[in-house]
ROTIMI-286932 format. One record per residue (C-alpha): z, y, x; residue number from 0. Coordinates in steps of 0.25 Angstrom, whole numbers, plus 5000, padded with zeros to 4 digits. Example, Ala and Ser with C-alpha at 12.3 -4.5 7.8 and 13.67 -1.06 7.14 Angstrom:
+------+-------+------+-----+
!   up ! north ! east !  nr !
+------+-------+------+-----+
! 5031 !  4982 ! 5049 !   0 !
! 5029 !  4996 ! 5055 !   1 !
+------+-------+------+-----+
END
This chain:
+------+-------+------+-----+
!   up ! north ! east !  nr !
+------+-------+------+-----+
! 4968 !  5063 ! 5019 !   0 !
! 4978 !  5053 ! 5017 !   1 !
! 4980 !  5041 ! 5028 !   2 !
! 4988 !  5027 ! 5024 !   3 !
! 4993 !  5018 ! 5034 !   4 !
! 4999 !  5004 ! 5031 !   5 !
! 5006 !  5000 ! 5017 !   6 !
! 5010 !  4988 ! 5009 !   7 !
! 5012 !  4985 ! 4994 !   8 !
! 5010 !  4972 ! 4983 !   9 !
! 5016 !  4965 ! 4974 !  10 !
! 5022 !  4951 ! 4974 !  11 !
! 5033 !  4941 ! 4972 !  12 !
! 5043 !  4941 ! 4983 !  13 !
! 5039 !  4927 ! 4986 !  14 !
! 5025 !  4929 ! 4987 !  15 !
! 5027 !  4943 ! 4994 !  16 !
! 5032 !  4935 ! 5007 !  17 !
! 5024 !  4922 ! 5004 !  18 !
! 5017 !  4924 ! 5017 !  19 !
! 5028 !  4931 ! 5024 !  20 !
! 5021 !  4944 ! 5024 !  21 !
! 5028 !  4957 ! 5020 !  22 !
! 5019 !  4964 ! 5013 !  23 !
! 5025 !  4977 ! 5012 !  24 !
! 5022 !  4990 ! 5016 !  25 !
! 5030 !  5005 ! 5015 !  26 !
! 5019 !  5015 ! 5009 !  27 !
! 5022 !  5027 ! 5015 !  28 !
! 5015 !  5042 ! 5013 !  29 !
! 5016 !  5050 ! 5023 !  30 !
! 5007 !  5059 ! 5018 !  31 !
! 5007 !  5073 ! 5013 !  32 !
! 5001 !  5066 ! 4999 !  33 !
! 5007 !  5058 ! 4986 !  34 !
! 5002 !  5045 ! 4986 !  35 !
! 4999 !  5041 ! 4971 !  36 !
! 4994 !  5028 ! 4972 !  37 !
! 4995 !  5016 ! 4983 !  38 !
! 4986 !  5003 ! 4982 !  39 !
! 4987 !  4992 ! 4990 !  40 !
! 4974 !  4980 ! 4988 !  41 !
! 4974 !  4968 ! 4995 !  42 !
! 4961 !  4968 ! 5002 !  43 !
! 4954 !  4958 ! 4995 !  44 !
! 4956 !  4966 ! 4982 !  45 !
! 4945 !  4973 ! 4975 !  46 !
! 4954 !  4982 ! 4968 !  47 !
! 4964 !  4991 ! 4972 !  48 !
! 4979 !  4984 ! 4967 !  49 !
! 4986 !  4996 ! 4958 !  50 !
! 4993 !  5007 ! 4963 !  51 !
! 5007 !  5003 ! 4970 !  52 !
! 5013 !  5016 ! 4970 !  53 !
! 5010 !  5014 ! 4953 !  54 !
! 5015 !  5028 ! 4947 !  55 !
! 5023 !  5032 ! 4960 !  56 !
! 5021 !  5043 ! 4969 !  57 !
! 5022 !  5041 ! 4986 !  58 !
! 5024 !  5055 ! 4990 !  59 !
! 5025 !  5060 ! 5003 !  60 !
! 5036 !  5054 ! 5012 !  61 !
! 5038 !  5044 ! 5003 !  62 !
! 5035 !  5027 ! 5005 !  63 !
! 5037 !  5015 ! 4997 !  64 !
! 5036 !  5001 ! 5001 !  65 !
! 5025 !  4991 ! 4995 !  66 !
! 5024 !  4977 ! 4994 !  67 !
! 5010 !  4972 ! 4997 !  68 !
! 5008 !  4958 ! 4993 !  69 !
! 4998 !  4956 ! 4982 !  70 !
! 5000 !  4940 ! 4984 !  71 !
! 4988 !  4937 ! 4992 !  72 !
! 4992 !  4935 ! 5005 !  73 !
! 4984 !  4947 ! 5010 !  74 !
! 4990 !  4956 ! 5019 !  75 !
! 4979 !  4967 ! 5019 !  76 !
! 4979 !  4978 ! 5009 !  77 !
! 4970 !  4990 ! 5006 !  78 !
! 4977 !  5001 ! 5001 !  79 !
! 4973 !  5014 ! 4993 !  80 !
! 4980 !  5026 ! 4992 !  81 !
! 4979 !  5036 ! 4983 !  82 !
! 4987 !  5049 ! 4984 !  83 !
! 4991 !  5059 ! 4974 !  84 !
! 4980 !  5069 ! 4976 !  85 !
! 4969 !  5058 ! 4974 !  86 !
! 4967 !  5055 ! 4990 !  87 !
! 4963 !  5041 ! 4992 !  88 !
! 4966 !  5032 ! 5003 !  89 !
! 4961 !  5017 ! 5007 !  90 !
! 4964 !  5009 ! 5017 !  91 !
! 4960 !  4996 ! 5019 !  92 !
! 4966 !  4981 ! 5025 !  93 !
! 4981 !  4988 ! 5028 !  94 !
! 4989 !  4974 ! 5033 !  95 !
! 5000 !  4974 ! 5024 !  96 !
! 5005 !  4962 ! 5032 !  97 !
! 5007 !  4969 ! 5045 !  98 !
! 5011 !  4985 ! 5039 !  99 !
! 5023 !  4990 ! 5034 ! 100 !
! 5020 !  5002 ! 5031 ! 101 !
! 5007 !  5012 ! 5026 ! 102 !
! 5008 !  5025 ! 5028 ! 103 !
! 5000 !  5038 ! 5020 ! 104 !
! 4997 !  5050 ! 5029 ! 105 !
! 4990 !  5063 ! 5027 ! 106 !
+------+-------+------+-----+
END
C-alpha cells in the first residue's frame, strides 16, 4: 500500500498565484518503493479530478518535483489522487496547501 503525505500543485499567473499572499507550492516527493504515473491535485469543491500534473512524466523513487497549487480560487484545500505505476490508487482528502510544503509517498 502506498501512503502520501502533504503536496502542492496549480496553475496561475504570478500575480494571481500571490494575490492573497499565500504560496501555494508544494515539493512532491516519492519515497516509496513504487513509480508514480500520475498526480492529481482538485480543489475540494471540484467535482472532477483537475488532469494529471505529472502529464507523461514518471516520479521514480527518490525522486521529487515541486508543484504549484493555485487553481485561482482562493482555496487552500486540495484533495489529491495518486496513481502509481503498477495501477495502486491512493486518495487523500482536504490536504491544506496553505499551510504544507511538502507531501511525501511512502510504501
Amino acid at each position: 500500500m502506498v501512503f502520501i503525505a502533504p503536496i502542492v500543485l496549480g496553475a496561475a499567473t504570478v500575480g494571481q498565484a500571490y494575490a492573497d499572499g499565500l504560496h501555494r507550492h508544494v515539493t512532491l516527493i516519492n519515497r516509496s518503493h513504487r513509480a508514480i504515473a500520475e498526480f492529481h491535485a482538485s480543489n475540494i469543491q471540484a467535482t472532477t479530478w483537475e488532469e494529471d500534473i505529472l502529464g507523461h512524466t514518471v516520479l521514480l523513487p527518490g525522486q521529487s518535483v515541486v508543484i504549484n497549487l493555485n487553481d485561482g480560487t482562493g482555496q487552500c484545500r486540495f484533495d489529491f489522487k495518486t496513481v502509481t505505476k503498477d495501477g495502486t490508487t491512493v486518495y487523500r482528502r482536504g490536504i491544506n496547501v496553505c499551510e504544507t510544503s511538502s507531501y511525501t509517498i511512502t510504501d
